[in-house]
Each structure stands twice: as C-alpha cells, then as structure tokens.
ZADO-1210 file (C-alpha; in nm, 4 decimals, padded with zeros to 6 digits):
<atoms>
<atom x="-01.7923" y="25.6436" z="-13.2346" code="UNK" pos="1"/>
<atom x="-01.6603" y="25.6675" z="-12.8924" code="UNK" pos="2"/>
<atom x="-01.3439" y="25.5490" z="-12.7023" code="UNK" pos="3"/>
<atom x="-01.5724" y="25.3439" z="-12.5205" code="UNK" pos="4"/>
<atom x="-01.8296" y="25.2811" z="-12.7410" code="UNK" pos="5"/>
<atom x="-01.6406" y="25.1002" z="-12.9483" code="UNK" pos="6"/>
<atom x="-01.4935" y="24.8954" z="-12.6534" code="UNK" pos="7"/>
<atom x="-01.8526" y="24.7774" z="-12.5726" code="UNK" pos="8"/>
<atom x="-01.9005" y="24.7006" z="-12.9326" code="UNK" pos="9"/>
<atom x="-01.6466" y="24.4939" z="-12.9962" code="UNK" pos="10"/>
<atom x="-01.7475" y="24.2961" z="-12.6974" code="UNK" pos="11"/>
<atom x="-02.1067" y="24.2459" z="-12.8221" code="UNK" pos="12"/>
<atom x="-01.9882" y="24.1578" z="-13.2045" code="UNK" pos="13"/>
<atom x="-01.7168" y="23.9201" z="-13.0865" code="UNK" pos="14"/>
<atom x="-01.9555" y="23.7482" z="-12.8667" code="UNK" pos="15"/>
<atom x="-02.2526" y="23.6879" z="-13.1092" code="UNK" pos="16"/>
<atom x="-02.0436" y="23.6092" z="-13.3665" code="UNK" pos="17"/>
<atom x="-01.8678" y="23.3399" z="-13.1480" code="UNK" pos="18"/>
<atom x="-02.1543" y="23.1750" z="-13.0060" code="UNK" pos="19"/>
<atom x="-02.4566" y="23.3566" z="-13.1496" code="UNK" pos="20"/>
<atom x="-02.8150" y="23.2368" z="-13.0164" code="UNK" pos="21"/>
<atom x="-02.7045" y="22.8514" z="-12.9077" code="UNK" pos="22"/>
<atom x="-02.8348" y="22.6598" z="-12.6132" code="UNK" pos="23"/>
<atom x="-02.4340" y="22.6244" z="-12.5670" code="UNK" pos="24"/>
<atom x="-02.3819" y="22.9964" z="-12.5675" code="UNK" pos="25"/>
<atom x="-02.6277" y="23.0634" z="-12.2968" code="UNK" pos="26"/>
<atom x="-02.4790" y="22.8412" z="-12.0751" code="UNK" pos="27"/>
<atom x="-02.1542" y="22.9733" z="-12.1321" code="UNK" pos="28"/>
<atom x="-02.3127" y="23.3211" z="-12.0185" code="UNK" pos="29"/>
<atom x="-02.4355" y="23.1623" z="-11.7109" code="UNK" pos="30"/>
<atom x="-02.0712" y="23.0085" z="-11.6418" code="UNK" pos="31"/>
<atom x="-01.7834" y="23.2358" z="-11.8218" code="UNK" pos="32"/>
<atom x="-01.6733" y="22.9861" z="-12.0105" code="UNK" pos="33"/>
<atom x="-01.7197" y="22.7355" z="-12.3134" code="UNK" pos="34"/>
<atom x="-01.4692" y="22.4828" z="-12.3266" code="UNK" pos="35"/>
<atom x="-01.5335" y="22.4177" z="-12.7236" code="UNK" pos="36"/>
<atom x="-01.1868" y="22.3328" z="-12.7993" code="UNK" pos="37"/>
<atom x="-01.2012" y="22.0195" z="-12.5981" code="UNK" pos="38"/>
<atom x="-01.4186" y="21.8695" z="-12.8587" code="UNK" pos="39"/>
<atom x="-01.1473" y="21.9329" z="-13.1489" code="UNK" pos="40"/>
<atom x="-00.8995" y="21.6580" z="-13.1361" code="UNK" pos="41"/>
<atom x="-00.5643" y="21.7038" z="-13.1813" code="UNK" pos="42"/>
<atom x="-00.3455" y="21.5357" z="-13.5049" code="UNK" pos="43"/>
<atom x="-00.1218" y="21.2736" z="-13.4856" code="UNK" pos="44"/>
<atom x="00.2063" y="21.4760" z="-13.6307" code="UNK" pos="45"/>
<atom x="00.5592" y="21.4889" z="-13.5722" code="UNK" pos="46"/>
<atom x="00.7952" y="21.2743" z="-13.3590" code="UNK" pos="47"/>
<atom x="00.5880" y="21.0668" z="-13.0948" code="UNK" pos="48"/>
<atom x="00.8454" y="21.0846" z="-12.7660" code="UNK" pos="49"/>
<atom x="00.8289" y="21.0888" z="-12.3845" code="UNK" pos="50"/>
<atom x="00.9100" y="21.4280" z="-12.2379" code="UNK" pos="51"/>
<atom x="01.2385" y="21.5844" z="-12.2759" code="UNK" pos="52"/>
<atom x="01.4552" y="21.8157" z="-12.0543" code="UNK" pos="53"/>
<atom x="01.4744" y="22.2014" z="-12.1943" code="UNK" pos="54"/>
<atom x="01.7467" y="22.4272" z="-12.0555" code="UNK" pos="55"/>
<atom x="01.6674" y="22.5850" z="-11.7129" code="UNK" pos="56"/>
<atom x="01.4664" y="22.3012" z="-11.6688" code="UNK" pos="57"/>
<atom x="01.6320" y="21.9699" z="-11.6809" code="UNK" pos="58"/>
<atom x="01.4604" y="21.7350" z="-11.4108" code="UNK" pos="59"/>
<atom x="01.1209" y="21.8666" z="-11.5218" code="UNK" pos="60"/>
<atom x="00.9798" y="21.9045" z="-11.1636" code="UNK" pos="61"/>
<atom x="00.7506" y="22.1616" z="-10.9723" code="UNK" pos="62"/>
<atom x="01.0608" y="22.3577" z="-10.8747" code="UNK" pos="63"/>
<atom x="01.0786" y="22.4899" z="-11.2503" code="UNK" pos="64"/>
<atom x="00.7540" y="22.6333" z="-11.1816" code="UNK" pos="65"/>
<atom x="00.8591" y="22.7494" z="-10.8997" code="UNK" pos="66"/>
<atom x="01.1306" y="22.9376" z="-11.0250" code="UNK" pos="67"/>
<atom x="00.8941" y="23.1116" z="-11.2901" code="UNK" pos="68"/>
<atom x="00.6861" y="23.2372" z="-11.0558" code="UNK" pos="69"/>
<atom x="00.9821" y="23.3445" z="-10.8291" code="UNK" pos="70"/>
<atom x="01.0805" y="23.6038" z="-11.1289" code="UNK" pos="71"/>
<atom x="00.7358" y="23.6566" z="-11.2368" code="UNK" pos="72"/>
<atom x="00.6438" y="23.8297" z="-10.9001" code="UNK" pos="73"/>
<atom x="00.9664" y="23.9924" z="-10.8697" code="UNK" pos="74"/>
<atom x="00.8685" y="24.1510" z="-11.2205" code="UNK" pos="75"/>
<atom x="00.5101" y="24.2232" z="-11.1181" code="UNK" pos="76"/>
<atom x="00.6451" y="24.4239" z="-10.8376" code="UNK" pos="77"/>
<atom x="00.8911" y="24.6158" z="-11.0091" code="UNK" pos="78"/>
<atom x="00.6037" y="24.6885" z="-11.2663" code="UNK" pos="79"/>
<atom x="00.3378" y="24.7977" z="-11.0353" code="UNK" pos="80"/>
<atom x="00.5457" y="25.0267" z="-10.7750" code="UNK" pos="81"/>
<atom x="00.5794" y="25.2292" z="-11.1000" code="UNK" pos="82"/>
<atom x="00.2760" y="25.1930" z="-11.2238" code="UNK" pos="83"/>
<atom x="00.3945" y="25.0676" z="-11.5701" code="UNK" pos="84"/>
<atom x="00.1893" y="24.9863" z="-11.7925" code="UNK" pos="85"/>
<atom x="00.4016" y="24.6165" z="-11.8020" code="UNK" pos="86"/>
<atom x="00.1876" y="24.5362" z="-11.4571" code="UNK" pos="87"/>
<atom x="-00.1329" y="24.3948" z="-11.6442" code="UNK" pos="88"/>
<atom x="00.0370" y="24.1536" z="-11.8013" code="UNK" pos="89"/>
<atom x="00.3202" y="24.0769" z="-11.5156" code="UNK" pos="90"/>
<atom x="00.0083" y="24.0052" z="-11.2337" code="UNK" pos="91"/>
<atom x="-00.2167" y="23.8106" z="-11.5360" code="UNK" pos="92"/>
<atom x="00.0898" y="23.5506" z="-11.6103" code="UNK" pos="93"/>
<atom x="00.1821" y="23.5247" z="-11.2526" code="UNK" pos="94"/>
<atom x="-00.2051" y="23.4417" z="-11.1030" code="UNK" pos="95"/>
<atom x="-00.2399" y="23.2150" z="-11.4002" code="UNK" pos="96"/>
<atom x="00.1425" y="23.0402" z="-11.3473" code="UNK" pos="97"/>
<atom x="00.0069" y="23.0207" z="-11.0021" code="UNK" pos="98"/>
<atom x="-00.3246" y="22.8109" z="-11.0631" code="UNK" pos="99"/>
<atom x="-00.1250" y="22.5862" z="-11.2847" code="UNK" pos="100"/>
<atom x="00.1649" y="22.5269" z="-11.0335" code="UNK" pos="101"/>
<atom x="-00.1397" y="22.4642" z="-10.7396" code="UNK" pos="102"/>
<atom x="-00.2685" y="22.1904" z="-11.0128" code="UNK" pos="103"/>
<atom x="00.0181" y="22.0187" z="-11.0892" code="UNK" pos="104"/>
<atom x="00.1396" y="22.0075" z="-10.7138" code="UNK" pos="105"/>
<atom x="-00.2379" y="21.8409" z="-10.6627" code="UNK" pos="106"/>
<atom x="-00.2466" y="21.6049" z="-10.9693" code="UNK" pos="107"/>
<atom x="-00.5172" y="21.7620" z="-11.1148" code="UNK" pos="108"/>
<atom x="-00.6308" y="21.8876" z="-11.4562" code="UNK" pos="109"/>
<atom x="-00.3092" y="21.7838" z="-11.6302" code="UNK" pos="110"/>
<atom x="-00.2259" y="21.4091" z="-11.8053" code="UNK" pos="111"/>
<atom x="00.0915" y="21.5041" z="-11.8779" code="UNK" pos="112"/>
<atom x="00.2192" y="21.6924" z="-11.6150" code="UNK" pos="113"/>
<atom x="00.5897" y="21.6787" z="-11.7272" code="UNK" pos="114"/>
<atom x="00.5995" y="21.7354" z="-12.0322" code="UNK" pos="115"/>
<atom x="00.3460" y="22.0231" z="-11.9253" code="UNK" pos="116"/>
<atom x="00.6170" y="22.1963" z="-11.7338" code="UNK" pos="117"/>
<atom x="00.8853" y="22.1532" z="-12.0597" code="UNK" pos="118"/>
<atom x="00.6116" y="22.3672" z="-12.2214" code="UNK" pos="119"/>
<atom x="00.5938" y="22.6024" z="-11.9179" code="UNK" pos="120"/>
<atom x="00.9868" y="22.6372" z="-11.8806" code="UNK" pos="121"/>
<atom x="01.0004" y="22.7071" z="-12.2971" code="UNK" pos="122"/>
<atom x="00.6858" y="22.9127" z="-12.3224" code="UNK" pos="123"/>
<atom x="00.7922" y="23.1401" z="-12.0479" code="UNK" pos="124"/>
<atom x="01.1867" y="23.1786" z="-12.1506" code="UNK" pos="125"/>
<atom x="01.1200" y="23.3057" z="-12.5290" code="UNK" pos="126"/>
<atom x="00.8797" y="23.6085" z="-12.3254" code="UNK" pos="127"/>
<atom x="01.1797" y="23.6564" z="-12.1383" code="UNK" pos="128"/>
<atom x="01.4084" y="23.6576" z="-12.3859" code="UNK" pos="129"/>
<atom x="01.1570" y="23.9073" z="-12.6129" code="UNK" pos="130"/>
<atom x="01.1769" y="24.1189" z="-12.3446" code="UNK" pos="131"/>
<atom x="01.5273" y="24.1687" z="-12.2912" code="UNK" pos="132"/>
<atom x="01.5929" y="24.1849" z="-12.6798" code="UNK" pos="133"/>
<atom x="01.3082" y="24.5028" z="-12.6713" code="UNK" pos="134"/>
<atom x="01.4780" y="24.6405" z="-12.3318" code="UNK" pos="135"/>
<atom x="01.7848" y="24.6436" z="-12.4978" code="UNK" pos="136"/>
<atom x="01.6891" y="24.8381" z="-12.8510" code="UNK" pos="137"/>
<atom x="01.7079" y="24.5038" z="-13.0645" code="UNK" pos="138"/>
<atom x="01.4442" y="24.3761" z="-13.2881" code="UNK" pos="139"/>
<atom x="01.1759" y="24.1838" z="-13.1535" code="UNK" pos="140"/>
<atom x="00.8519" y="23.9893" z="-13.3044" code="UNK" pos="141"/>
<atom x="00.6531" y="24.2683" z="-13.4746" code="UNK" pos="142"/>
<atom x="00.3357" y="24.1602" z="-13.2254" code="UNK" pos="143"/>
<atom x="00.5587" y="24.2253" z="-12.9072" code="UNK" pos="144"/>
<atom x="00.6833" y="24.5329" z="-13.0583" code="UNK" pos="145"/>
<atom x="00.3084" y="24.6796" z="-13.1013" code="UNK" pos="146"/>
<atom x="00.2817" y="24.5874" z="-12.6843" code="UNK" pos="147"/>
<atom x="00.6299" y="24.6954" z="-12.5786" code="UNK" pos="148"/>
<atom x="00.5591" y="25.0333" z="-12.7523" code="UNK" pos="149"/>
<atom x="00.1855" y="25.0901" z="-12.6785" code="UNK" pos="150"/>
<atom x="00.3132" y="25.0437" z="-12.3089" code="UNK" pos="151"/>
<atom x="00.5656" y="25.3028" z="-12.3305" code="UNK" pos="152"/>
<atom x="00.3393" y="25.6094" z="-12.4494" code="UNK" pos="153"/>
<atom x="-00.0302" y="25.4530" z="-12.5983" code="UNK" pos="154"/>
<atom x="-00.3353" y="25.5687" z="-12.4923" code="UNK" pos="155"/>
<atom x="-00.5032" y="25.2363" z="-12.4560" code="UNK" pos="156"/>
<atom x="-00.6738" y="25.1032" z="-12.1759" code="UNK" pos="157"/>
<atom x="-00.6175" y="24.8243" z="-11.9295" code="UNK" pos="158"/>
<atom x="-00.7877" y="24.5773" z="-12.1243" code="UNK" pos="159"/>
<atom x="-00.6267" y="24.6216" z="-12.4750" code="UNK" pos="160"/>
<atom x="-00.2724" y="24.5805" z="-12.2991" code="UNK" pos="161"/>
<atom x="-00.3670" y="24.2607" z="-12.1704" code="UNK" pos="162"/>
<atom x="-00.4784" y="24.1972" z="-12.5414" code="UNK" pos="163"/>
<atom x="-00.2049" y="24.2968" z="-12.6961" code="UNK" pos="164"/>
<atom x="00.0041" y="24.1015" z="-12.4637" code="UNK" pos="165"/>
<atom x="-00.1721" y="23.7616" z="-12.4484" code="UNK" pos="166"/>
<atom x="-00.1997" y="23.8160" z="-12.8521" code="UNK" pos="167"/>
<atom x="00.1805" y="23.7973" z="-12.8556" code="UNK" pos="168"/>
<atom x="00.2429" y="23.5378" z="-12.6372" code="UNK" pos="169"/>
<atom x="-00.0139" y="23.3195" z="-12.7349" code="UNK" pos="170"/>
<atom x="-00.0458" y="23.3633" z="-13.1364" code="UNK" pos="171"/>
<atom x="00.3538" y="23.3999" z="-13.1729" code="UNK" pos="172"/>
<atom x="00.5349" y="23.2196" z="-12.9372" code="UNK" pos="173"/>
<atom x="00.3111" y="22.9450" z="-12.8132" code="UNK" pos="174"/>
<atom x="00.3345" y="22.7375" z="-13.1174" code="UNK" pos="175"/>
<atom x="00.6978" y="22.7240" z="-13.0667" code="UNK" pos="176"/>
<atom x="00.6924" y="22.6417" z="-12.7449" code="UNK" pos="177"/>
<atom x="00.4498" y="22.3400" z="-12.8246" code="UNK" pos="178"/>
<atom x="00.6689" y="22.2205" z="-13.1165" code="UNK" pos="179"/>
<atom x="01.0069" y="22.2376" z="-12.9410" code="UNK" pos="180"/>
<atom x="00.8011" y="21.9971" z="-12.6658" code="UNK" pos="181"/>
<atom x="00.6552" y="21.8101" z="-12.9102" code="UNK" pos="182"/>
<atom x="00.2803" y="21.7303" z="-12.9693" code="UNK" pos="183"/>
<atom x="00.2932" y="21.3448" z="-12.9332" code="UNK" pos="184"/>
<atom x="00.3544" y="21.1289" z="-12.6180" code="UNK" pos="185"/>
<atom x="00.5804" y="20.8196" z="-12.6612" code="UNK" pos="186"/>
<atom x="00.2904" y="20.5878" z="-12.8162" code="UNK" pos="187"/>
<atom x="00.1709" y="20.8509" z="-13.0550" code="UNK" pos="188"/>
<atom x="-00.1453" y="21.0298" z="-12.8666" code="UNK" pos="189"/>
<atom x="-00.1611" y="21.3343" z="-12.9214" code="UNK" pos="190"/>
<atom x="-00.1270" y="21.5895" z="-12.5803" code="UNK" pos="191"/>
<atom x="-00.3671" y="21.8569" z="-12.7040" code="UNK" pos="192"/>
<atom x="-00.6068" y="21.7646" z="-12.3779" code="UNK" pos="193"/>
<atom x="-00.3499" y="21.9781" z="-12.1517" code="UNK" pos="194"/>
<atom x="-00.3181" y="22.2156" z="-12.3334" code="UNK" pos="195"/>
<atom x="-00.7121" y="22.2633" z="-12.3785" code="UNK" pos="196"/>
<atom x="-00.6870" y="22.2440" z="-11.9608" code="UNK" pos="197"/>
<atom x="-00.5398" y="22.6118" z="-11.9433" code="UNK" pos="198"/>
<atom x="-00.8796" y="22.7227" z="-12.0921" code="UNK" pos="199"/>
<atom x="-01.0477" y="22.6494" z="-11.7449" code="UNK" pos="200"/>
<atom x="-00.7035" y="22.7707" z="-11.5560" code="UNK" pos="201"/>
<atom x="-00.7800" y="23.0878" z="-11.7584" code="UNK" pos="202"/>
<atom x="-01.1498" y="23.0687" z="-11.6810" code="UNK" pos="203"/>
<atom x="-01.0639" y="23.0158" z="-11.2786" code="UNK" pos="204"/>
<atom x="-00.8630" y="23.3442" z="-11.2312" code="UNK" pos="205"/>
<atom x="-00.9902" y="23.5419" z="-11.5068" code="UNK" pos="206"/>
<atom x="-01.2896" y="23.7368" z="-11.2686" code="UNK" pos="207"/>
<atom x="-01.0360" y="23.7740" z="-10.9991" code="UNK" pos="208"/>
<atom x="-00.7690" y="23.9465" z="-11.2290" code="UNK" pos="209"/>
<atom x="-01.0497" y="24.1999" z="-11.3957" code="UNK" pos="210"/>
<atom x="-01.1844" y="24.2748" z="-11.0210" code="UNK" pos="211"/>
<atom x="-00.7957" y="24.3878" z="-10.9259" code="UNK" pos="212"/>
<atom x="-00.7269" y="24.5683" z="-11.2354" code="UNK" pos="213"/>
<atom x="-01.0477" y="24.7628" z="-11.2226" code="UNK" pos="214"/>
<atom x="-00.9418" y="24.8587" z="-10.8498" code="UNK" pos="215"/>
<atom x="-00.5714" y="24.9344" z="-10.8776" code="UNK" pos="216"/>
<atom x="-00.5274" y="25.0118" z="-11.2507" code="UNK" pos="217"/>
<atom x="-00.8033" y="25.1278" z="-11.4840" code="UNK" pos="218"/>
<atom x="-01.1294" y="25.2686" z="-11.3522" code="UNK" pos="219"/>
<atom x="-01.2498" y="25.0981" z="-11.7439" code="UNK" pos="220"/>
<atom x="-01.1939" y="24.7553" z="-11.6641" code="UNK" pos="221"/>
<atom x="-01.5052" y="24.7654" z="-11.4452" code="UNK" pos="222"/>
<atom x="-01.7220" y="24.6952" z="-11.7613" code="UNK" pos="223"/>
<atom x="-01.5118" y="24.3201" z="-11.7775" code="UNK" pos="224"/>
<atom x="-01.5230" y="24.2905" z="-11.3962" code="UNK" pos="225"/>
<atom x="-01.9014" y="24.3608" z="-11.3654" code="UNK" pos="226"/>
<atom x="-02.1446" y="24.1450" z="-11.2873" code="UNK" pos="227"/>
<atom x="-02.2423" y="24.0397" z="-11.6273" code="UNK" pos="228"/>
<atom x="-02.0683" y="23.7751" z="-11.7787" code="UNK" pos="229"/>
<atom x="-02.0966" y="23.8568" z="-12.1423" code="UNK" pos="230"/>
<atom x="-01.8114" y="24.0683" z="-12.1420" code="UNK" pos="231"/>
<atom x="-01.5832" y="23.7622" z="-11.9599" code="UNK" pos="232"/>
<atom x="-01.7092" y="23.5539" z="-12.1502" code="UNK" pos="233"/>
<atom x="-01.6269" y="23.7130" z="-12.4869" code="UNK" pos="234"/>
<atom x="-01.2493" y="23.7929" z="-12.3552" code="UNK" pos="235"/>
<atom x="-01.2389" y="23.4282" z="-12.2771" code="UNK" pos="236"/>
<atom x="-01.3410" y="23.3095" z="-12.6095" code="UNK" pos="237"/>
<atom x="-01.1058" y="23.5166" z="-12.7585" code="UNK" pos="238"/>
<atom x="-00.7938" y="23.4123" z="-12.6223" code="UNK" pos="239"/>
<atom x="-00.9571" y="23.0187" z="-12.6323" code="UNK" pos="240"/>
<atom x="-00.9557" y="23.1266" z="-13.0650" code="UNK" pos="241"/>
<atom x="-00.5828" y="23.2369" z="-13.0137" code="UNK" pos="242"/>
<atom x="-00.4820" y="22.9217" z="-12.8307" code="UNK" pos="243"/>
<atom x="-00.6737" y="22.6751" z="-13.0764" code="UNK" pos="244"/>
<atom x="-00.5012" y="22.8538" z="-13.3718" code="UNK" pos="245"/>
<atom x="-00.1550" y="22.8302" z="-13.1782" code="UNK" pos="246"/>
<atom x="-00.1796" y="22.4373" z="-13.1123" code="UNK" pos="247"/>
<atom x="-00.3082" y="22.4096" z="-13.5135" code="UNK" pos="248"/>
<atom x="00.0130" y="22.6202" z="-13.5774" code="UNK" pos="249"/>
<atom x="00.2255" y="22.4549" z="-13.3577" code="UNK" pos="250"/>
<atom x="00.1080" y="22.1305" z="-13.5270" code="UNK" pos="251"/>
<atom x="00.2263" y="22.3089" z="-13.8959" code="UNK" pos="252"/>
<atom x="00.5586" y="22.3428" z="-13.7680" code="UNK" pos="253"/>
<atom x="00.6023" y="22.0247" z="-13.6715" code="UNK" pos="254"/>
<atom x="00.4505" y="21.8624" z="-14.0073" code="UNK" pos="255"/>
<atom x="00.6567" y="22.0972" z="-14.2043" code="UNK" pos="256"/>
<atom x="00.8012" y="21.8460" z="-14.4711" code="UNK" pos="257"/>
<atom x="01.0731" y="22.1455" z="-14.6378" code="UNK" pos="258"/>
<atom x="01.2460" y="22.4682" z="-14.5089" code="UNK" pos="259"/>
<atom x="01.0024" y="22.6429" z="-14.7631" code="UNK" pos="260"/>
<atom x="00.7415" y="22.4674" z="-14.5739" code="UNK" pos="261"/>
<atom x="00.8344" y="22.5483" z="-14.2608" code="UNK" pos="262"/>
<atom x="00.8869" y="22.9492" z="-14.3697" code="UNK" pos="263"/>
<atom x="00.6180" y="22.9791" z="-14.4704" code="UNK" pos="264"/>
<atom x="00.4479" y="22.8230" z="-14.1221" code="UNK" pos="265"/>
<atom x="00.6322" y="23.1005" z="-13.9438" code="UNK" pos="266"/>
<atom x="00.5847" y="23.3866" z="-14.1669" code="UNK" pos="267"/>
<atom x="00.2233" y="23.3160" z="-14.0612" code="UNK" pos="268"/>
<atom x="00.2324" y="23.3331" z="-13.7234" code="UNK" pos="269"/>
<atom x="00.4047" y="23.6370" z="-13.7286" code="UNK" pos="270"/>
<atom x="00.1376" y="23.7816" z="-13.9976" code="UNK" pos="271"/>
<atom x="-00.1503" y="23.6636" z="-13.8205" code="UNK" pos="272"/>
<atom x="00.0142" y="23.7524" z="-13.4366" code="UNK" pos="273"/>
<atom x="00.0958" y="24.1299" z="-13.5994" code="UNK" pos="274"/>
<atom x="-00.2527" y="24.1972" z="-13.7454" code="UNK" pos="275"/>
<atom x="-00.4187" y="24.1147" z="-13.4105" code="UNK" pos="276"/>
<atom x="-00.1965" y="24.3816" z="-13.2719" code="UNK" pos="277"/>
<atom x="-00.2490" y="24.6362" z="-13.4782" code="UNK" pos="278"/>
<atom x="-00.6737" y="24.5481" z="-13.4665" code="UNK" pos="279"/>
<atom x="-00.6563" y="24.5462" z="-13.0982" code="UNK" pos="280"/>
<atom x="-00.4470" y="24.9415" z="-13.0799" code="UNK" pos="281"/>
<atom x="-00.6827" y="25.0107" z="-13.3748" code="UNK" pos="282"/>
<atom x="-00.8693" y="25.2645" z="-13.0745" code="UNK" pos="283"/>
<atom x="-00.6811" y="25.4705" z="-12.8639" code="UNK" pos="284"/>
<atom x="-00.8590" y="25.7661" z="-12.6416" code="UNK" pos="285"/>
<atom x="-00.5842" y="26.0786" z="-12.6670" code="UNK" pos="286"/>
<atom x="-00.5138" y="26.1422" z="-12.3005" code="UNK" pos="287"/>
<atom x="-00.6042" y="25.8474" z="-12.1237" code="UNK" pos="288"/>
<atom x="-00.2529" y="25.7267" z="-12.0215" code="UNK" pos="289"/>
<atom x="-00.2677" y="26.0049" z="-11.7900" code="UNK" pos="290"/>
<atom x="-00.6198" y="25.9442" z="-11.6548" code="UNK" pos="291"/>
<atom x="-00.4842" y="25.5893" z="-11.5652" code="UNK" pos="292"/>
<atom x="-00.1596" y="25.6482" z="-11.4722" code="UNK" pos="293"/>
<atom x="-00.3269" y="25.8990" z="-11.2076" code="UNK" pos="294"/>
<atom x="-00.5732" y="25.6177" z="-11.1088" code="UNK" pos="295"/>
<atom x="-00.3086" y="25.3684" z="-11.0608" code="UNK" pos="296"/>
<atom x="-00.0942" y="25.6156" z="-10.8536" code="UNK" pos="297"/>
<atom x="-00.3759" y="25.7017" z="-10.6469" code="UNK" pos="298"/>
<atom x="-00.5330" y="25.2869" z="-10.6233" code="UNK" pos="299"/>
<atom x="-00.1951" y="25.0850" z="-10.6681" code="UNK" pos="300"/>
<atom x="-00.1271" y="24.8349" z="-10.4040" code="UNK" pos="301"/>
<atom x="00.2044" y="24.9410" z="-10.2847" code="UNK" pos="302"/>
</atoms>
C-alpha cells in the first residue's frame, strides 16, 4: 500500500472506530469536533489546594503567557526561515498559546484561569527543557527522541510531525504538568473542565493551521485542510484520546500511594507516549523530505 494510501486509511479507520455510525458522530462531521470528554468527570485525588506559583511564573498573570508566546514566535521564525522541519510544531503551539492567552485576557472558557496559566508556564518549560537536552546530545524522553530525529532526516510528511510532536507533549509531559499543578481546587473539585476547554481551543485554530501548512509547507496536508471534515475531525479526536489519557495519567501520579507505585505510573507514560511514536513514523515515503523541503523553500512565508 501506498505512502498515501495508507495516510487516507488511517484517517478512515481511526474515525469509524472512534465514532462509528452515531447520531453524535455525524454531527461531529458537520462541526469538527466532539467534545466527548466533557461528559467524563474528573476524580477527586491528590492534595485539594488553591493555585500555586511555579518558577518563571510566580504572580500567575497574563504576562506569563505572554512571555511564552514571546519565545514561541521567536522559535517559529527561526524554524520557518529555514524551513525546518521544527516549524509545524513551533506555528501549531504558538496559534494555539495564542487562542488561550485571547481567552483568558476575555474571561472566557476557563474556571480556573490561574491555576490554568501554572499549567501553561509548567507544560511549556519541560518542552523547552526537552529541547535543549536533545540540542545538546543528552538523553531525552524516548517519544521526543522519535520527533527530534524524524525532523532531522525522516521522510514523513507534515502531518505525522505534528503527530509525533503533539504525541510527545501531550501523552508524556502533560500529565506532569497537571500533577505538579495539582488536579483539585482548594474545596476538593476537581479542575478537569479546563482542561477539557483546550479541546474547543484546539478545535478553533485547528482548520486555520492545516490551511497554512498545506500552503507554505507540505503540498499533502491539503487532504486535512480540504473541505471535508472527516479528516479534521479524526485528527481532532485523536489528540482529544491523548489528552483524556494524559489527565487519567496525570491523576495516577498523583494517587500514587508508593515509589513502586508511582514507577510504575511513569514507566507508562513513557511506554504508551513511545509506541505512539513509533506507530505514527511506522510510514515514511523515501524521498519526500526533499519534495517538501523544495515546497517549503519555494511557498514559505519569509
């Protein structure tokens, strides 16, 4: 089977077996986007506290947000005038830090907008710190290792690096970034509602992101950024699975009663996180790096 063949494939299996024939699934197809994690409620474990400060982030205002975006566009550019392979995922987390700074800043979507940014300042400073460790020949998370190297020299298109990426982020260090926040607010509710919210911030810039990346970087990514939904939809589900396994982890780690508990939590999430990787670069077209590094030389916005 095909290079792209199996692309398409994997977008028809993952959406039937998702969402098969439902009334639920054909409205998603009409919209994008099925917010079915909202209806799984989160569990009342670990230490129930108010927000806390996290280094580089101690007043827990906009202007940590601010500052994220601030290097994430500095990265984006230094990504794209090269035409790195680094720029789908640099332009993805900045559009998407973006929508949620543009939300907090107008009260909306977010109960918890605080302790919402202690996740953003956390989440965002272990993919820093990943990156530099990789940069720098050291070892890294065997997930982010799959991406670093697949976007030095794989043949894989535009849509499997932002797989591979959000894989990493999402299925290994998002759990950690949710337990070091904590899961419970001061009376003992459980916060999972925000972090269901980034499901429609995902949803709200996903088409825009797949129309840019078809223009600038891969002439493939037309087949997400077409007018059928199925494939957006199916990429949205997806990473919605990876996010409702990283709050269930995230909630593991927290309930972890034992350091053999608590090993064994994390030896998981890397498992799980690594196998993803190596599923999504389980296709690679020899050649194509060049096809799309000529295509992005020839489209990129300078």
């Amino acid at each position: 089977m095909g290079f792209r063949a199996r692309a398409a494939l994997l977008t028809i299996v993952t959406t039937a077996a998702l969402w098969g024939a439902s009334s639920a699934a054909a409205a998603g197809l009409q919209q994008g986007y099925v917010p079915w994690p909202n209806a799984l409620p989160g569990r009342t474990v670990g230490p129930a506290a108010p927000p806390h400060s996290v280094p580089g982030c101690r007043s827990l205002q906009l202007g940590c947000v601010d500052r994220l975006i601030v290097r994430l566009r500095r990265e984006w550019r230094a990504d794209n005038s090269t035409c790195s392979h680094r720029a789908i995922f640099s332009l993805g987390y900045l559009r998407i830090s973006s929508e949620i700074r543009r939300r907090l800043a107008h009260h909306e979507t977010f109960d918890h907008p605080a302790w919402f940014i202690s996740v953003v300042q956390g989440f965002s400073d272990e993919y820093f710190a990943t990156q530099r460790r990789y940069d720098a020949g050291k070892s890294v998370p065997g997930s982010w290792r799959i991406y670093y190297d697949a976007m030095r020299h794989g043949d894989y298109n535009a849509g499997q690096d932002l797989l591979l990426a959000s894989n990493a982020h999402t299925n290994h260090d998002l759990p950690y970034a949710y337990a070091a926040s904590g899961l419970l607010t001061k009376s003992g509710v459980s916060r999972k509602h925000d972090h269901d919210q980034v499901n429609d911030v995902n949803a709200s810039v996903f088409s825009g992101l797949a129309g840019y990346y078809a223009a600038h970087y891969d002439p493939l990514f037309t087949t997400i950024s077409a007018t059928s939904p199925v494939p957006q939809l199916s990429t949205l589900q997806l990473i919605q699975t990876w996010r409702e396994n990283a709050w269930r982890e995230a909630e593991r780690l927290v309930a972890a009663k034992t350091p053999a508990e608590l090993q064994q939590v994390e030896q998981q999430i890397e498992t799980t996180s690594t196998a993803w990787a190596k599923l999504i670069t389980s296709g690679a077209e020899p050649g194509y790096r060049a096809t799309r590094d000529a295509y992005c030389q020839a489209h990129h916005a300078g």
